[in-house]
C-alpha positions as CSV (number, residue, x, y, z in Angstrom):
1,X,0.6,-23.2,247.3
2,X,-0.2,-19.9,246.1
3,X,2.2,-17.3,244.1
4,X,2.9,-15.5,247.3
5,X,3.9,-18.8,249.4
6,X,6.6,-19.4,246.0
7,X,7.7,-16.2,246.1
8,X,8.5,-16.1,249.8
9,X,10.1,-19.9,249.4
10,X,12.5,-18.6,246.6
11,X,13.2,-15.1,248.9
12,X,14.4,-17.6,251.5
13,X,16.4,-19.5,249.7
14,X,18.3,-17.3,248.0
15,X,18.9,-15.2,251.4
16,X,20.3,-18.4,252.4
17,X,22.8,-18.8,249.5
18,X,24.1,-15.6,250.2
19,X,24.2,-15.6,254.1
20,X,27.1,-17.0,254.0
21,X,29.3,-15.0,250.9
22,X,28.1,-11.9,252.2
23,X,29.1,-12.7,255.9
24,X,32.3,-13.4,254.9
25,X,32.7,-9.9,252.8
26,X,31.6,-8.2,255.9
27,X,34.2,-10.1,258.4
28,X,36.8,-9.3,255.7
29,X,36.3,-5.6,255.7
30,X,36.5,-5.2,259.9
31,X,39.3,-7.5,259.7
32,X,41.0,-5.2,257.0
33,X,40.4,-2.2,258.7
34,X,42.6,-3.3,262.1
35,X,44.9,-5.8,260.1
36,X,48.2,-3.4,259.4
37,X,50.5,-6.6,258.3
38,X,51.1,-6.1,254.6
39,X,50.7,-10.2,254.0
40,X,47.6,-10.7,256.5
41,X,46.2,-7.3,254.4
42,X,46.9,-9.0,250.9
43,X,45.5,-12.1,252.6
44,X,42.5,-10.2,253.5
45,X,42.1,-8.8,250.0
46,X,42.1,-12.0,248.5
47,X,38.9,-13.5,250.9
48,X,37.5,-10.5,250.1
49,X,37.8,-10.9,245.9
50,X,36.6,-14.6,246.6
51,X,33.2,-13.9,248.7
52,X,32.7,-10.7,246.3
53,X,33.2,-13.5,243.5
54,X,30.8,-16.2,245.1
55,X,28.0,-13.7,246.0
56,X,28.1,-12.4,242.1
57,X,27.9,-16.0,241.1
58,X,24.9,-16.9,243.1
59,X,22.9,-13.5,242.0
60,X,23.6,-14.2,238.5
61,X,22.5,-18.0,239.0
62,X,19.1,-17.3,240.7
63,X,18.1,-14.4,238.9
64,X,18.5,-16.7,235.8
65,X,17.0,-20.0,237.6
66,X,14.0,-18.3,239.9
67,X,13.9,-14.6,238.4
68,X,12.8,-12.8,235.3
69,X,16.8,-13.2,233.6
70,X,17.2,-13.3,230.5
71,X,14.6,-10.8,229.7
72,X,11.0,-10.7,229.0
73,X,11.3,-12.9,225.7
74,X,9.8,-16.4,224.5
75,X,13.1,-17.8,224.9
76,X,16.7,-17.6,226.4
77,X,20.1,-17.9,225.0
78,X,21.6,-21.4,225.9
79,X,25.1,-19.9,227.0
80,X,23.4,-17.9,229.2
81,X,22.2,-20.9,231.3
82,X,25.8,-22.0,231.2
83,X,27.6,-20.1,232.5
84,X,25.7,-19.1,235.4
85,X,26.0,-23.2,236.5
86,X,29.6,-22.8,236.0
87,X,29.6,-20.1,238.4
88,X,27.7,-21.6,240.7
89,X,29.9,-25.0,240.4
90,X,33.2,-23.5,240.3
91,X,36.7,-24.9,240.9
92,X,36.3,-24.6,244.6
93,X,32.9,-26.7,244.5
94,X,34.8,-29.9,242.8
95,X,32.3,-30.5,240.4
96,X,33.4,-31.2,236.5
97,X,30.8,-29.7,234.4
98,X,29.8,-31.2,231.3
99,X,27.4,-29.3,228.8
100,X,25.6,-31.3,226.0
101,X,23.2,-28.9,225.1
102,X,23.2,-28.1,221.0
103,X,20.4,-25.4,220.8
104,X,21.6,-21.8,221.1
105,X,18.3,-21.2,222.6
106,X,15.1,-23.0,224.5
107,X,12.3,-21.6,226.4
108,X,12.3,-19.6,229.2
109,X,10.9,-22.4,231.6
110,X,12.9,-25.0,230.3
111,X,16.2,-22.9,231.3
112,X,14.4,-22.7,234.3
113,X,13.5,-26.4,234.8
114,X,17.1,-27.5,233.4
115,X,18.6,-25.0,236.1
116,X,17.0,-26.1,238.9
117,X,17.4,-29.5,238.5
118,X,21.1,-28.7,237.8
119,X,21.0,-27.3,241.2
120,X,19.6,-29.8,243.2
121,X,21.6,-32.7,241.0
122,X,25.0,-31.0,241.9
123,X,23.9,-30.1,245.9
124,X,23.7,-33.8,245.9
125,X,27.4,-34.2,245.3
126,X,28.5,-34.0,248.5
127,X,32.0,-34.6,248.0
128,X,32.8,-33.6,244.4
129,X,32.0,-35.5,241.1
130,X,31.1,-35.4,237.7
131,X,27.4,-33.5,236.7
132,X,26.6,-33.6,232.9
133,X,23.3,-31.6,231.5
134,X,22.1,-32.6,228.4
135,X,18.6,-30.8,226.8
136,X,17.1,-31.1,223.6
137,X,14.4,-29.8,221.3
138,X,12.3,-33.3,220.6
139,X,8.7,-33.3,219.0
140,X,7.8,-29.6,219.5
141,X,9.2,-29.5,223.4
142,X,12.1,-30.4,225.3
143,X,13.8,-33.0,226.4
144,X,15.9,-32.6,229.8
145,X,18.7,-35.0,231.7
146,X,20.7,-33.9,234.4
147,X,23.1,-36.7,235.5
148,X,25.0,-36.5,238.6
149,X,28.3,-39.0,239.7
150,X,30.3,-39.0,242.5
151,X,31.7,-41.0,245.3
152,X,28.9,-39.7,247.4
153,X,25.7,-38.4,246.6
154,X,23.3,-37.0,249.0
155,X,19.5,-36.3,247.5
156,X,17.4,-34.5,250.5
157,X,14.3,-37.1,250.8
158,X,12.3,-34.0,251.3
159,X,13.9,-32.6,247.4
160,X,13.0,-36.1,246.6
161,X,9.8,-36.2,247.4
162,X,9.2,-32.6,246.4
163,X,10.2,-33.7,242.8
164,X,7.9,-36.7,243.0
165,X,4.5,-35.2,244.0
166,X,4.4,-36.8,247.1
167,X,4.9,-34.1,249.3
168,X,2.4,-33.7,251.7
169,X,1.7,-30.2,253.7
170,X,4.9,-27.4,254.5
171,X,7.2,-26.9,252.1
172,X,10.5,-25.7,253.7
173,X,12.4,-23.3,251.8
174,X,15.3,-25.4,251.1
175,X,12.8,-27.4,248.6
176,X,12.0,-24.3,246.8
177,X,14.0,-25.2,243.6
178,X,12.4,-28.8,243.3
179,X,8.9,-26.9,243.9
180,X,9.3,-24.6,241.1
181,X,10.9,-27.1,239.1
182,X,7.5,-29.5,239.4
183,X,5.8,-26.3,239.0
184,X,7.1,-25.8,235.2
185,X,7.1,-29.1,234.2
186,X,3.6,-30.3,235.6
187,X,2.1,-26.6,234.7
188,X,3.4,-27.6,231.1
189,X,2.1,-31.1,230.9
190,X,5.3,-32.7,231.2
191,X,7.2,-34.9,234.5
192,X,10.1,-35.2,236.1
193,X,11.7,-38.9,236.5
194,X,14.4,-39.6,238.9
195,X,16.5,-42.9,239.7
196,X,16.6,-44.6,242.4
197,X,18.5,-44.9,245.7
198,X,22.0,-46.0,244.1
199,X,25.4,-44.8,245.5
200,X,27.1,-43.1,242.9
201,X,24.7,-41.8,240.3
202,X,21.9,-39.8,239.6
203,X,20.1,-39.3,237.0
204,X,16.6,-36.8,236.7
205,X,14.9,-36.1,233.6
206,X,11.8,-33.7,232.1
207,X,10.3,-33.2,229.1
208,X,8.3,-30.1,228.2
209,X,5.9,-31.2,225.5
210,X,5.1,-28.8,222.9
211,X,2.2,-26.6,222.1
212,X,1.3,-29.6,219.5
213,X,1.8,-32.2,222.3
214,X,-0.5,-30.2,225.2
């Protein structure tokens, strides 16, 4: 797959995301404008604040996990990569965020790596749960683990598979994340490990070797 293919995978995906937020702001707004009950109008307001919320979230998320956020530098601040998972898994999403990452700053593609796999880690929680994301400086690189647990977790074979390597031919848009994620850690000399098949955990890590380890 070439630059152009990525690029066009990660366009898709976020117009995906943001289908549905951006829908809603736009039913909202013709709603609003016929809707002359004071309650249903405050109601109306309210949708409106949460999809204008949840589409802000999202943008902030991917231009941090698939753009150039965060600047042009080596590096990107930690808290940075923090909260834009926290708005992505908000209150609504039922997902307890746990954050055990000590280093006010990593590299650009390991924020990158550790946000994607977030992403696909906490998809995976169907109905709620626990995700914890723990990164480390190790060696010269970085070490990443992304643990996911829940009463139901739901990894996409295709993500799966993606991850792995041994995906053979298209690659549909909703496995744009895992794509880029292989991308950074394979284009770095590093792997991604996942667990297997059990009910209610996952666990994927990476590690980014250093310039000493390449």
């Amino acid at each position: 797959m070439n630059a152009i293919d990525l690029a066009s995978l990660l366009c898709s995906r976020l117009c995906h995301d943001l289908l549905s937020p951006i829908g809603a702001l736009n039913n909202g707004i013709e709603l609003l404008a016929d809707e002359q009950d004071p309650e249903m109008r405050e109601r109306c307001l309210e949708l409106l604040a949460e999809s204008a919320r949840a589409s802000a979230n999202k943008l902030k998320f991917f231009r941090l996990a698939f753009g150039a956020g965060g600047g042009f530098g080596a590096e990107i601040d930690t808290r940075e990569a923090k909260a834009a998972l926290e708005g992505l898994f908000g209150p609504e999403r039922r997902i307890e965020l746990g954050w055990m990452v000590e280093a006010d700053k990593l590299p650009k593609d390991a924020v990158k790596l550790l946000l994607n796999l977030a992403m696909i880690a906490g998809d995976a929680l169907v109905r709620g749960g626990r995700l914890d994301i723990g990164g480390e400086r190790q060696d010269g690189g970085v070490e990443l683990v992304i643990r996911a647990e829940g009463p139901r977790i739901l990894l996409d074979p295709v993500l799966r598979q993606t991850l792995a390597g041994t995906m053979d031919g298209h690659v549909e848009p909703r496995a744009a994340g895992a794509w880029l994620a292989r991308g950074l850690a394979t284009g770095a000399g590093g792997s991604i490990q996942l667990s297997g098949m059990e009910e209610e955990v996952l666990l994927i890590g990476a590690n980014l070797p250093g310039p000493a380890s390449s």
